[in-house]
C-alpha positions in Angstrom: 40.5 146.4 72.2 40.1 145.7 69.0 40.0 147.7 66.5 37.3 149.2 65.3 35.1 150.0 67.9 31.7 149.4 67.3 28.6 151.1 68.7 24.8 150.4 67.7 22.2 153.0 68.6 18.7 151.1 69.6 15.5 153.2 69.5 11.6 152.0 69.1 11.1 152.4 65.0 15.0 152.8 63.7 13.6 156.1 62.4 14.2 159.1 64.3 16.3 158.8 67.9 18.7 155.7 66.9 19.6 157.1 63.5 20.3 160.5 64.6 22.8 159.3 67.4 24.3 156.9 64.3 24.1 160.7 61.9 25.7 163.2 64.7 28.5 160.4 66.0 29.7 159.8 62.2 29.7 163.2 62.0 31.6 164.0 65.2 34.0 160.6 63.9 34.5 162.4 60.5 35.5 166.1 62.4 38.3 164.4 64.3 39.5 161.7 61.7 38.9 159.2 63.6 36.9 157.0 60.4 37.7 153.7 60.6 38.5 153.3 64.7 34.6 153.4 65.2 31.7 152.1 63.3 28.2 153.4 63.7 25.1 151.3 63.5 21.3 151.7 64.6 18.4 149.6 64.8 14.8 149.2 66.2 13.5 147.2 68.8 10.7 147.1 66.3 9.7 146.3 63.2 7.6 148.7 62.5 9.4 151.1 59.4 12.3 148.3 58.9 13.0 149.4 55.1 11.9 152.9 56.0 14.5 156.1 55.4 14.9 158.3 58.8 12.0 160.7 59.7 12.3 163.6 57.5 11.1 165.7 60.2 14.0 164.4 62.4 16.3 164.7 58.8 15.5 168.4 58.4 16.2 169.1 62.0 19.6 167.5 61.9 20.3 169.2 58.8 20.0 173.1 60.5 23.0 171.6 62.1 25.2 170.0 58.9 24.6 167.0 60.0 23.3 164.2 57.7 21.0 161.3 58.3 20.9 157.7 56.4 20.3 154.3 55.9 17.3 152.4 56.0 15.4 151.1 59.4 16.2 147.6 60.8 15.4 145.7 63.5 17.4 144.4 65.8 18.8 141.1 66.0 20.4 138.5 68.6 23.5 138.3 66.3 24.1 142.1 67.2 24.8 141.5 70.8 27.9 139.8 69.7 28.6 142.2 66.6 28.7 145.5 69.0 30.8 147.0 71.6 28.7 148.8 73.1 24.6 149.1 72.1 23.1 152.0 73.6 19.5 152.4 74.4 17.8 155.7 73.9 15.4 155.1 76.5 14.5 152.6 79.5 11.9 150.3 77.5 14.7 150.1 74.6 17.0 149.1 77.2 14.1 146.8 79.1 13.7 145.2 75.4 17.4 144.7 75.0 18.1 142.7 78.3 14.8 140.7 77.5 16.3 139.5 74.5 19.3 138.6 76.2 18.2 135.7 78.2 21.4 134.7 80.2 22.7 137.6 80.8 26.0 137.4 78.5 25.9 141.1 76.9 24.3 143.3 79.5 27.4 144.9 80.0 27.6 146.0 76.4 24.0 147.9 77.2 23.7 151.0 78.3 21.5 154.2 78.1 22.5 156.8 75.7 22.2 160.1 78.3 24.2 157.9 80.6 26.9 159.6 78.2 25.5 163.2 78.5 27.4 166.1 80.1 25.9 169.4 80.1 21.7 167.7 79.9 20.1 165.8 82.9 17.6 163.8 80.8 18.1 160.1 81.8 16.2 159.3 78.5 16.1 160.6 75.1 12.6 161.4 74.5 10.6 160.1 71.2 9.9 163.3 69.1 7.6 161.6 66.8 4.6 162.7 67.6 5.5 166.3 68.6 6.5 169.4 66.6 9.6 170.8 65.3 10.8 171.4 69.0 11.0 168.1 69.8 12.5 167.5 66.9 15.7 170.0 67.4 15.8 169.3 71.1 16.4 165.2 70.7 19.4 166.8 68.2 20.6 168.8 70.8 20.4 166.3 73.5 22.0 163.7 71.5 25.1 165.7 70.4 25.5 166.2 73.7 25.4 162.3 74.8 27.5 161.3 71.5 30.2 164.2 72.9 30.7 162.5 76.2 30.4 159.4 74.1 32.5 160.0 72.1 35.1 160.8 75.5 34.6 157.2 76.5 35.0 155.6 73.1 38.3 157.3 72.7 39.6 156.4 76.3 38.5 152.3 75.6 40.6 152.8 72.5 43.9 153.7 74.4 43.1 151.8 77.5 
């Protein structure tokens, strides 16, 4: 495996789900030194906020938790299959939208759902706060550091293996 690993998040807009998981893994990356084994990305199946900062509703939530949120909305491109080790879709129409764009079938190993990484939640997807209230908000944080944990686990293990 070469090194470093790298892991795009994939959500609808680029602005809340996708760079939260990209905020909480660099942050769980930074806690165990493990900065410059694994590179973070996100991106939107969209282009709907491309240019646009994260969701300061979805910033302020992460930020109860020390956890820090940046970069600017993109949306995905073909050239990322290739560029990633493992994309992960934060829910199934993400994921449906992923292995639509890739047409033979090269890189769907490389996609995967994000809770399919969760330990202690049952979701099966991470659900799109935007349009909800500050509990939706907080609970897609706590979901997510939950999937970027287990992760996380699984990055680590490809590393060694």
């Amino acid at each position: 495996m070469a090194l470093p690993y790298k892991l795009l998040f994939v959500c609808l807009g680029n602005i809340c789900r996708s760079p939260s998981a990209e905020g909480i893994m660099n942050h769980l990356i930074q806690q165990r030194g493990l900065e410059g084994q694994i590179i973070c990305d996100s991106a939107g199946t969209s282009s709907y906020h491309v240019g646009s900062p994260p969701d300061r509703r979805m910033t302020a939530a992460a930020a109860r938790r020390n956890i820090t949120l940046s970069g600017q909305a993109r949306q995905f491109e073909l050239s990322d299959f290739e560029a990633f080790d493992l994309i992960l879709a934060m829910d199934k129409d993400n994921y449906e939208n992923l292995l639509y764009l890739d047409r033979e079938g090269k890189y769907q190993h490389k996609v995967k759902l994000m809770c399919d990484f969760c330990t202690q939640h049952r979701d099966r997807e991470v659900p799109d706060p935007y349009y909800g209230g500050e509990a939706g908000f907080n609970y897609v944080i706590d979901l997510l550091l939950d999937a970027c944990e287990g992760l996380l686990a699984h990055v680590q293990q490809e590393i060694r293996a």
